[in-house]
DRENNU-484819 format. One line per 8 residues: number of its first residue (from 0); their letters; for each residue x, y, z of C-alpha. Coordinates in Angstrom, 3 decimals, padded with zeros to 6 digits. Example, Ala and Ser with C-alpha at 12.3 -4.5 7.8 and 13.67 -1.06 7.14 Angstrom:
% residues 2
0) as) 012.300,-004.500,007.800  013.670,-001.060,007.140
% end
This chain:
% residues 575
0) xxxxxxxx) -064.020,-010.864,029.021  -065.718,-013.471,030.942  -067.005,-015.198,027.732  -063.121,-015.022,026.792  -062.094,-016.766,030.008  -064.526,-019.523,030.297  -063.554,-020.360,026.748  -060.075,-020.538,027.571
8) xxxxxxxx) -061.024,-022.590,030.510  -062.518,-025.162,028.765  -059.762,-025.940,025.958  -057.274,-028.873,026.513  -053.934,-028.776,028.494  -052.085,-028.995,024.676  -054.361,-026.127,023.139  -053.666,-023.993,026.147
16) xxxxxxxx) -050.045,-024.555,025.726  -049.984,-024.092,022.429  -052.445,-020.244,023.208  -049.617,-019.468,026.082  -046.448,-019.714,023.320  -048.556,-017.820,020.513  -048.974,-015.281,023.476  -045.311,-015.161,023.937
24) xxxxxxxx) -044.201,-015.367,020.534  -046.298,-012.130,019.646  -045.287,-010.160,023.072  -041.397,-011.229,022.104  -042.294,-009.948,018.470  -043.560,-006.962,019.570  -040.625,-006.178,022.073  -037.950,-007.140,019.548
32) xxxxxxxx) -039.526,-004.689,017.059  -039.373,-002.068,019.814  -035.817,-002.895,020.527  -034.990,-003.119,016.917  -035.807,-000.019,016.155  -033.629,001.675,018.806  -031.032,-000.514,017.970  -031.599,000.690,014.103
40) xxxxxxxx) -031.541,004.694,014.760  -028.188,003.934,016.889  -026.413,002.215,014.548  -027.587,004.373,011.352  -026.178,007.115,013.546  -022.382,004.971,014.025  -022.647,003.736,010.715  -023.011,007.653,009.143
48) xxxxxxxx) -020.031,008.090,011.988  -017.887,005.549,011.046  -017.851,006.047,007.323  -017.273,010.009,007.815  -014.074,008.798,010.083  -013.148,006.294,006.944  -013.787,008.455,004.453  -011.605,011.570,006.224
56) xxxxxxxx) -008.831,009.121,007.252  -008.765,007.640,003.661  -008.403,010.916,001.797  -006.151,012.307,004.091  -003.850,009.783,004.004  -003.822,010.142,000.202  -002.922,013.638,000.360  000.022,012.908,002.989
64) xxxxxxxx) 001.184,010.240,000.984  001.138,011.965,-002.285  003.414,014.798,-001.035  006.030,012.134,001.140  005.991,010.707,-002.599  006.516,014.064,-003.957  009.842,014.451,-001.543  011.261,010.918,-002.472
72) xxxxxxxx) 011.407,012.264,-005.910  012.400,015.693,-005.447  015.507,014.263,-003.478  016.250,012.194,-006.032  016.199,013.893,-008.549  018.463,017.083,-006.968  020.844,014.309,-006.521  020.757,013.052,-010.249
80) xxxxxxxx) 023.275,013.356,-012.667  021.384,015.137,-014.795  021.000,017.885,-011.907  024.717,017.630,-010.589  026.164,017.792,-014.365  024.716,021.429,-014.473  026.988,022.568,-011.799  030.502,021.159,-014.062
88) xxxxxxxx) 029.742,023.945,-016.557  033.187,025.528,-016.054  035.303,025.246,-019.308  032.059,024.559,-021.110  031.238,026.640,-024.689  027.777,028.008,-025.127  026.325,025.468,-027.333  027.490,022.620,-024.992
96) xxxxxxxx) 025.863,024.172,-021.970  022.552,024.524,-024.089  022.453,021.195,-024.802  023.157,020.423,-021.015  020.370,022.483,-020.425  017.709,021.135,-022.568  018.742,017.538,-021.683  018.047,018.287,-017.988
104) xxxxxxxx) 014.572,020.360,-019.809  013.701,016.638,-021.314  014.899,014.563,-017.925  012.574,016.895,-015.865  009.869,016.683,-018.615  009.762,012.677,-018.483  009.557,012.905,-014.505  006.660,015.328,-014.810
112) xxxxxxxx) 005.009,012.526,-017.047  005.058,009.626,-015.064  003.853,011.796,-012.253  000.867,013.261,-013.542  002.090,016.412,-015.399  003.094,017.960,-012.396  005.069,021.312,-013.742  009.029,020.852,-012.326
120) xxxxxxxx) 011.113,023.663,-012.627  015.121,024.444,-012.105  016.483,027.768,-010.704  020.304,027.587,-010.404  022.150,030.733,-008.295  023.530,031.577,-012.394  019.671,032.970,-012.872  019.456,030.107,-015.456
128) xxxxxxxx) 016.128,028.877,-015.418  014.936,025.247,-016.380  011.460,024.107,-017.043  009.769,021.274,-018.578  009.284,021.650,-022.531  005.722,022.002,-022.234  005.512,024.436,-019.263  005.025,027.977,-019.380
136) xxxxxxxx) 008.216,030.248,-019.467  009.620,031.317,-015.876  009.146,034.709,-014.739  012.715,035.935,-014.774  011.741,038.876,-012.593  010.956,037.296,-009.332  013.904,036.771,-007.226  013.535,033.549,-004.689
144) xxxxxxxx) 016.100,034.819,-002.536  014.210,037.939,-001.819  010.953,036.430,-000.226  010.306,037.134,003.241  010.096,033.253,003.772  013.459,032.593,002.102  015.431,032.079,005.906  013.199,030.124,006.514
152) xxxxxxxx) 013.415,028.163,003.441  017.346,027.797,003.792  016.517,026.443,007.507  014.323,023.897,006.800  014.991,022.929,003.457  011.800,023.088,002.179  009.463,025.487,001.817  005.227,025.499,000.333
160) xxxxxxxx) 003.621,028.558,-001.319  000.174,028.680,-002.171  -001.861,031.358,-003.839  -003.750,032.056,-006.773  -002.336,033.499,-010.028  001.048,032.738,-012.664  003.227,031.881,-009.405  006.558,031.868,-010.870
168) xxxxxxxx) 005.349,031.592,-014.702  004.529,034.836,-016.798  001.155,033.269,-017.870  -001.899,032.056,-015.470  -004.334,032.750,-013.225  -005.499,029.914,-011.269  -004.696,027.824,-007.618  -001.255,026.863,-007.690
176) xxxxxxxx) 000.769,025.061,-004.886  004.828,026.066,-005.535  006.691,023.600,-003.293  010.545,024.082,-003.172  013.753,021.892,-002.388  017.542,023.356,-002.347  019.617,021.843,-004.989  022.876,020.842,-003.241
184) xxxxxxxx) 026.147,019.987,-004.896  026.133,016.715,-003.776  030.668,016.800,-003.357  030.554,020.334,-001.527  026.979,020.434,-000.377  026.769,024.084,-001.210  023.501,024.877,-002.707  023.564,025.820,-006.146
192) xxxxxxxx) 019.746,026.370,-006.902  016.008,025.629,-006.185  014.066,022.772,-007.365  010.294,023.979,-007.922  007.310,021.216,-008.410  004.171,023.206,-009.151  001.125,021.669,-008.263  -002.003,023.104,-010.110
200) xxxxxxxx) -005.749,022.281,-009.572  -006.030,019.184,-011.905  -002.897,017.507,-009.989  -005.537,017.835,-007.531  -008.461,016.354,-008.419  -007.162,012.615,-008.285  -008.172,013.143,-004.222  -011.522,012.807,-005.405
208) xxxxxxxx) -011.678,009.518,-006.678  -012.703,006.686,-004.866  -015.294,008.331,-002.763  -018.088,006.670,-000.573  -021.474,006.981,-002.035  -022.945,009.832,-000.622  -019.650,011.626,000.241  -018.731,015.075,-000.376
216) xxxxxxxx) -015.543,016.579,-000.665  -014.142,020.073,-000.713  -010.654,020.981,-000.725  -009.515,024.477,000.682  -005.824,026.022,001.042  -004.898,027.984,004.043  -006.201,030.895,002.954  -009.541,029.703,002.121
224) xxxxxxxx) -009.846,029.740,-001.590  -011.335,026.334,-002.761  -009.543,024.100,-005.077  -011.809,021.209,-006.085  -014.954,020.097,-004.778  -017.821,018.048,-005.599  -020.406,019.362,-003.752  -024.258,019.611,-004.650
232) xxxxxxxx) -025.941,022.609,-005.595  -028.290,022.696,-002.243  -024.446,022.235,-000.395  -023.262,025.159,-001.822  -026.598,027.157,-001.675  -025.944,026.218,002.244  -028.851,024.265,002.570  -027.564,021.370,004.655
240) xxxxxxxx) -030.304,021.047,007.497  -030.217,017.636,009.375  -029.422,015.331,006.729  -026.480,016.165,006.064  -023.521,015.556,008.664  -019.932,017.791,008.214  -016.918,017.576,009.335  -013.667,019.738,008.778
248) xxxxxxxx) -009.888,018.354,008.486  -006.993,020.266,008.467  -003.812,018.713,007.016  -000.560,019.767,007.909  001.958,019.955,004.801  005.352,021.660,006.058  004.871,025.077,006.233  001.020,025.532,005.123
256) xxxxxxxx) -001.773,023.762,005.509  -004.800,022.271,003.366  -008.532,022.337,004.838  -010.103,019.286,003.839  -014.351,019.700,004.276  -016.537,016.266,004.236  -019.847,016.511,003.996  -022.127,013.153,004.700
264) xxxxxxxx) -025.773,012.700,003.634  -026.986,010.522,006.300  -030.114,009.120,003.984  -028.123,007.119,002.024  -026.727,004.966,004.915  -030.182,004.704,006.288  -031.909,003.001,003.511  -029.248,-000.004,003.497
272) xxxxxxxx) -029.752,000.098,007.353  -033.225,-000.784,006.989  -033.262,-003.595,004.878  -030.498,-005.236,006.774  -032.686,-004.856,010.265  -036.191,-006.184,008.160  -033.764,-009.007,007.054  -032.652,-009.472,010.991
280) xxxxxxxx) -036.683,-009.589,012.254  -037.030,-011.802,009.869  -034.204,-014.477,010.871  -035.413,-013.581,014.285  -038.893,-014.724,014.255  -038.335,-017.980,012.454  -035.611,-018.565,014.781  -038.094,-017.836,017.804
288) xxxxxxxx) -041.153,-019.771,015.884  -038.336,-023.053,015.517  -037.262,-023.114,019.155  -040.288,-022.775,020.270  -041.625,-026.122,017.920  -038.742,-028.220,018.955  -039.027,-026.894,022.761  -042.793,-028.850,022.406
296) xxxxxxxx) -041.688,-031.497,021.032  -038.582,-032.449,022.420  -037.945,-033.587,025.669  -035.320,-032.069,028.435  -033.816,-035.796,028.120  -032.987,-035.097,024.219  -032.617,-031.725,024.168  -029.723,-031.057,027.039
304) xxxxxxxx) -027.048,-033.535,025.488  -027.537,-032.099,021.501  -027.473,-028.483,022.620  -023.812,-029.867,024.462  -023.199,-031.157,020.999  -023.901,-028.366,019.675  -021.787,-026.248,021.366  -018.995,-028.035,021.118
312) xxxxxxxx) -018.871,-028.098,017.179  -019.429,-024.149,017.513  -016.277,-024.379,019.449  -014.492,-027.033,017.072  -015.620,-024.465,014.163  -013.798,-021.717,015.964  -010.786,-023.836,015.615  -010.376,-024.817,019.469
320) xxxxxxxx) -008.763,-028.084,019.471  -009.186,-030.473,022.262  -012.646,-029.809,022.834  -014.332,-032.834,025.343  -017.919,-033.663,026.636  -018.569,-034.977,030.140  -020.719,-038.386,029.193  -022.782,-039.663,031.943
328) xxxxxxxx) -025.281,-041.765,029.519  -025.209,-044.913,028.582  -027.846,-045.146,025.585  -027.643,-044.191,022.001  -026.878,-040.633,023.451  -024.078,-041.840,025.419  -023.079,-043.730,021.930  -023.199,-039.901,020.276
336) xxxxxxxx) -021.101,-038.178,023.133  -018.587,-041.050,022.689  -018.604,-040.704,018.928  -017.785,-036.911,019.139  -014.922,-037.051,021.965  -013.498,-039.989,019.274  -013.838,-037.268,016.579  -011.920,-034.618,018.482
344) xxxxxxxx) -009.297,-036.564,019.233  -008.668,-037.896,015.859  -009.225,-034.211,014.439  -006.710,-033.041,016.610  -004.298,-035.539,015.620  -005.228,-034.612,011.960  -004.768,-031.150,012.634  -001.396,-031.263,014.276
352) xxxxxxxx) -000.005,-033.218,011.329  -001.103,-030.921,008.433  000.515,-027.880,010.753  003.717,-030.076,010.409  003.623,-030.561,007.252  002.034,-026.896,006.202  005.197,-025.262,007.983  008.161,-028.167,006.359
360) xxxxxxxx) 006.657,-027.197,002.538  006.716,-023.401,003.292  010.193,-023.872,004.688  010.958,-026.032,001.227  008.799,-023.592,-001.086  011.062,-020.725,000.271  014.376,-022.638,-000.348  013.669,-023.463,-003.948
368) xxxxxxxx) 012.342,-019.654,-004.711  015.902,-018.667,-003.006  017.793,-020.840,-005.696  016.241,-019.823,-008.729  018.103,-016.449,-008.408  021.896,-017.896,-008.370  021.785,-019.272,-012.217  020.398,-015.893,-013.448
376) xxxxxxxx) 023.311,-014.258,-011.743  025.935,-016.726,-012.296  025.386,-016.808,-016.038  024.868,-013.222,-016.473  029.182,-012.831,-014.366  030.247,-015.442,-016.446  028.949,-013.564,-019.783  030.835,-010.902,-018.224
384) xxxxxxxx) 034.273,-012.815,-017.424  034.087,-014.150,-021.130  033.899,-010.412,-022.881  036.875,-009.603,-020.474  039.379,-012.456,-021.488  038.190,-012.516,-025.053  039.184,-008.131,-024.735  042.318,-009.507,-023.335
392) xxxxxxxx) 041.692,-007.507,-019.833  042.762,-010.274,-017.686  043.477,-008.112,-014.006  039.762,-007.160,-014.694  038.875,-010.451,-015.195  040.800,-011.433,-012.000  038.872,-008.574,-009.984  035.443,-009.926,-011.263
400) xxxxxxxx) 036.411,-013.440,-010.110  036.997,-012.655,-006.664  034.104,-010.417,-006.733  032.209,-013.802,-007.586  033.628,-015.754,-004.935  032.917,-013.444,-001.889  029.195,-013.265,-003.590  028.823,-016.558,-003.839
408) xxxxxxxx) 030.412,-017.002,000.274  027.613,-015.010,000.718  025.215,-016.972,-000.632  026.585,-020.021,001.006  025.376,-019.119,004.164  021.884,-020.485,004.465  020.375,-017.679,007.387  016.910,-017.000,006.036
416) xxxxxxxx) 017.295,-013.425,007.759  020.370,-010.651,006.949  020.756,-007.312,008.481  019.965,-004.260,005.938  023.734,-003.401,005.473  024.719,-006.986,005.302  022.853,-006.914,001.947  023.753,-003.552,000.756
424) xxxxxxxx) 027.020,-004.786,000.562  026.290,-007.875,-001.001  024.402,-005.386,-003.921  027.483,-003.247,-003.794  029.550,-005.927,-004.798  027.271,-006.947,-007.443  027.025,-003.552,-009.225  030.750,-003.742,-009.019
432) xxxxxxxx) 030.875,-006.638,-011.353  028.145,-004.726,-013.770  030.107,-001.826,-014.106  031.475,-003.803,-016.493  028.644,-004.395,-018.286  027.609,-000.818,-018.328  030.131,001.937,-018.109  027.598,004.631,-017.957
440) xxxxxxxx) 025.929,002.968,-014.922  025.368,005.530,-011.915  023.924,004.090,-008.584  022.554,006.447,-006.045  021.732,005.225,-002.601  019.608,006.587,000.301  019.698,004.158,003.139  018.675,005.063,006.470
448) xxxxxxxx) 021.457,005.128,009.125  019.066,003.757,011.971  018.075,000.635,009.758  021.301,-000.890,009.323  020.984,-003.368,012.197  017.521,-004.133,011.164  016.941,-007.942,009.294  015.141,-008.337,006.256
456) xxxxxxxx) 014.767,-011.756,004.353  017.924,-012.859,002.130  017.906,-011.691,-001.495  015.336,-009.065,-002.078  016.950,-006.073,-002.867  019.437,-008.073,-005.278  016.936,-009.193,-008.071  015.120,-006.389,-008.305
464) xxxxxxxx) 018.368,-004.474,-009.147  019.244,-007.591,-011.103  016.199,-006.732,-013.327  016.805,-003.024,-013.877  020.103,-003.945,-015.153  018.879,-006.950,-017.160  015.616,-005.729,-018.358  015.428,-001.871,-017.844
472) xxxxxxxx) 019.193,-000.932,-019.180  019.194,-003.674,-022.099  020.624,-002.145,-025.308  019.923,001.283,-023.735  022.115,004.233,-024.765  023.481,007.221,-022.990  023.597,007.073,-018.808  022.051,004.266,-016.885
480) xxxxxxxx) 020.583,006.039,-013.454  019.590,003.330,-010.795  018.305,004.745,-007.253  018.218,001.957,-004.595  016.561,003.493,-001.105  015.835,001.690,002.285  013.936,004.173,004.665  011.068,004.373,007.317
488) xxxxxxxx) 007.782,005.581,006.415  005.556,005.914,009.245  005.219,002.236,010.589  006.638,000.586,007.852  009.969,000.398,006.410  010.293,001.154,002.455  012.486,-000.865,-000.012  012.913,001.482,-003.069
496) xxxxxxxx) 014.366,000.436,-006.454  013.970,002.819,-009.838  015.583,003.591,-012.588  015.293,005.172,-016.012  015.611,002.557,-018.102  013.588,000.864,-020.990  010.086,001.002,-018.604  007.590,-002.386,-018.970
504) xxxxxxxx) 004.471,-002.150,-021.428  001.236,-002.450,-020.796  001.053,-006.355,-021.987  003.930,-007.209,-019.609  002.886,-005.358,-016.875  -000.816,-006.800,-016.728  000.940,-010.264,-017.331  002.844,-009.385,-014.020
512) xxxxxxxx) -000.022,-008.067,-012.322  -001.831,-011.196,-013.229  000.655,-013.827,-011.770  000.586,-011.772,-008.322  -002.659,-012.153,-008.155  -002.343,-015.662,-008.677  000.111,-016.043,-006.133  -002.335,-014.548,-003.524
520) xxxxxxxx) -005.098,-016.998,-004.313  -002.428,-020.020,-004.123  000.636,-018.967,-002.518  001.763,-022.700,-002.833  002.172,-022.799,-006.521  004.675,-023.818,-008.245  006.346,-021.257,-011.625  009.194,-022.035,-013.920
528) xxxxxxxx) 008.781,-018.758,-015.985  007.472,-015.490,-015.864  007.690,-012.110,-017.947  010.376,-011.054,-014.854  011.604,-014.146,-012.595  013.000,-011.457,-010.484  010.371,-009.604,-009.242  007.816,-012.709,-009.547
536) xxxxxxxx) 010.401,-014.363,-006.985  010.214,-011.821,-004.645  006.788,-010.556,-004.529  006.467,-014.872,-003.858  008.964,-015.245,-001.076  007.986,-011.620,000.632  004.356,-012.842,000.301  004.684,-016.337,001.479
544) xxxxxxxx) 006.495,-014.870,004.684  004.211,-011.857,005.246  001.094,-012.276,003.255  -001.629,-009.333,002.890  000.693,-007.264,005.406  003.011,-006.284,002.945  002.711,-003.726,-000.268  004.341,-004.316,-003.569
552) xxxxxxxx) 003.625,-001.181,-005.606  004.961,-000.697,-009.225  005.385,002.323,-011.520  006.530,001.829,-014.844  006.618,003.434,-018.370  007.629,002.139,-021.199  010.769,004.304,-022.405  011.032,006.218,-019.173
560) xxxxxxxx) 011.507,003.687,-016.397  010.848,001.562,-013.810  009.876,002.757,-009.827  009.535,-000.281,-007.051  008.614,000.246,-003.660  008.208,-002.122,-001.260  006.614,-001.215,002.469  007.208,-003.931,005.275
568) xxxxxxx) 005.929,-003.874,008.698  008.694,-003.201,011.118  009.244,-004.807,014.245  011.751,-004.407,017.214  014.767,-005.341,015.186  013.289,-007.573,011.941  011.865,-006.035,008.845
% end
């Protein structure tokens, strides 16, 4: 030790410097490892925590979503036509009321395929049963209306029954979920039957797609049995021990409830931990090893004003504007302060303009989208007018006109914003004028009696019901069903448009999907055509106003139909 010290003793003022930082770069290296690794366990434990709570939240909200999804269309279709025409059977002979019967069979059996061959099933107060044409036969000797939970049923309107066997088929013996709505003449309101949607254990196993990797999932009913689950062998075996973390969900669905079991392995998040916190030690130490070099070399003099230079770009980078720097030199770093107070200034300036102009070609953008939907209307009512003076029906021709000029008032009016009702009855008016296009067209319309006040953007709902009649109902025969819905889901507020006409393909509907796309990576593009000018011009104006916090889902099938829903955020009084 003495040895050590008169050698130390003896070096030069720069060497001993130099010893001192080596010193305190290895007692900083050491302490950061220290700290690092406390750091590492805590946040492999928050990051195993965090992606349970994702990874719960996401499925259940999947679940909850699929059955709210499963009620829109349960509603709608009690109040179909092809539902309600099964109550006008008075005065009907037998063959007639077959045919009713296996229409409603083939209407049913098309819903079931667009919605993952869930089983649908019709039992009318007659004891005439309806299923799908490729579902089993109904079990004509259970009797709804003597189940213990049929009061409640009637109460509620709804009722879930779970178990495991043929449910209310004669064949089968596996999970089932029977969920049932009333079927309600929709003049008298009296029921007239039950609406069944059977959901089986392959409905369910689309909730275990899009899993985290090493996530587990097993799905329970209330009474315990398990319907799907992906578990390992050493899970099931009930060898968990401490790798694994677990965590039990239960989610409500009316009446019942579904137990939804995660189970984490924690050494999967731990790996990608570590390389991420090497990685970190490493920036660290070359970082320390830098600052240290240029604290040597640099004097206080130079240092002091470039860090302030510094630290104002970090600040111009984090888009404050205005940013300025005392300057008490008068040297070539007095020349650099000035330089960078000039460049704020003018980048301010800069900034302010592009705002002006960002906002006055959104504003034009948005008023050119709005005006490509008038010609597309205008020469689809004068088509109309035409067929109705060449038919020599000139008082219908008459009505359509003045249909077309309080439309057209309407459109006059150049308020970006229009209460919900304010354009329901602008639609209204505009399905007046295709009734007589189509004779067999039946609109059905669910719009929420709180929402009316609320403001949505002009022209939304009005192309996309433009295109069902254009697109989905072209040279279509027998009845035209269109369902237009405005409701609140959760947070949101949902814009609902479907209808069983002539579906999109595949080619069109990747086409579509394409030009969205390319609307989010330049909103500020300019389109003359597109496979459907209606929807591209709304998914455009809705996103150019709201951006990633709106959803624009589509279902479609070619031959069946066409379901749009759109979810907005809702605020105090605008959509």
């Amino acid at each position: 030790m003495r040895k050590i010290k008169e050698k130390i003793s003896t070096l030069k003022l720069k060497k001993k410097t130099i010893l001192v930082v080596i010193l305190l770069l290895v007692a900083a290296v050491l302490i950061s490892s220290m700290t690092f690794y406390a750091l590492y366990k805590k946040m492999s434990e928050e990051t195993v925590k965090k992606n349970m709570i994702r990874f719960v939240q996401q499925k259940k909200n999947d679940i909850e979503e699929y059955f709210d999804s499963l009620h829109t269309l349960a509603y709608s279709m009690s109040y179909s036509s092809w539902m309600q025409s099964l109550f006008q059977q008075n005065g009907m002979d037998v063959r007639t009321m077959r045919e009713l019967e296996d229409s409603t069979s083939y209407f049913m059996g098309s819903v079931s395929d667009m919605n993952g061959n869930i089983r649908i099933s019709t039992i009318l107060n007659d004891h005439v049963r309806i299923t799908v044409p490729q579902g089993n036969y109904l079990d004509y000797s259970i009797d709804i209306q003597q189940k213990d939970w049929y009061p409640q049923f009637q109460q509620e309107g709804v009722y879930v029954e779970t178990g495991v066997g043929k449910g209310i088929f004669t064949r089968g013996n596996t999970w089932y979920m029977n969920v049932y709505y009333p079927i309600n003449n929709m003049y008298s309101l009296e029921q007239m039957g039950i609406l069944v949607i059977t959901i089986g254990e392959n409905n369910m196993k689309q909730f275990m797609e899009g899993e985290v990797v090493g996530g587990y999932l097993s799905l329970k009913d209330a009474q315990g049995n398990v319907i799907i689950e992906n578990l390992p062998n050493e899970l099931k075996e009930d060898k968990i021990g401490h790798r694994y973390s677990i965590k039990e969900e239960t989610i409500k669905i009316q009446n019942t409830s579904l137990i939804m079991e995660i189970v984490m392995d924690k050494e999967m998040f731990r790996v990608d931990n570590t390389n991420i916190w090497i990685g970190f030690c490493i920036v660290l130490v070359g970082m320390m090893i830098v600052f240290v070099i240029i604290g040597t070399i640099f004097s206080h003099y130079i240092t002091t004003p470039i860090i302030k230079c510094k630290e104002a770009l970090l600040r111009v980078r984090n888009n404050e504007e205005n940013v300025y720097l005392d300057n008490p030199y008068h040297d070539e770093i007095g020349d650099l302060l000035n330089g960078f107070n000039e460049m704020s200034e003018s980048l301010h300036d800069l900034i302010e303009k592009n705002r002006m102009m960002s906002i006055l070609q959104k504003e034009t953008e948005y008023q050119m989208l709005l005006q490509q939907i008038n010609p597309h209307f205008l020469y689809n009512t004068l088509e109309i007018i035409n067929g109705l003076i060449l038919g020599n029906k000139k008082s219908e021709a008459v009505k359509v006109c003045e249909t077309l000029g309080k439309i057209f008032r309407y459109n006059l009016s150049h308020s970006k914003w229009i209460t919900i009702e304010e354009e329901m009855v602008y639609i209204r008016q505009y399905l007046l004028i295709m009734k007589y296009k189509i004779p067999d067209l039946n609109v059905y319309y669910d719009i929420g009696k709180e929402l009316q006040e609320n403001k949505i953007l002009k022209s939304i709902m009005q192309p996309l019901v433009e295109n069902s009649i254009k697109h989905g109902f072209y040279e279509k025969s027998g009845e035209c069903c269109l369902t237009i819905a405005i409701t609140k889901e959760k947070e949101k507020v949902q814009l609902l448009v479907m209808d069983n006409g002539n579906g999109i393909n595949q080619e069109k509907y990747r086409d579509l999907m394409e030009e969205f796309q390319a609307i989010r990576k330049n909103p500020n593009q300019k389109k003359e055509t597109s496979v459907h000018v209606g929807i591209w011009n709304v998914f455009h104006r809705l996103y150019l106003e709201y951006g990633e916090r709106m959803e624009f889902k589509i279902t479609a099938k070619e031959g069946k139909g066409t379901r749009i829903q759109i979810y907005l955020p809702k605020g105090d009084n605008n959509v």
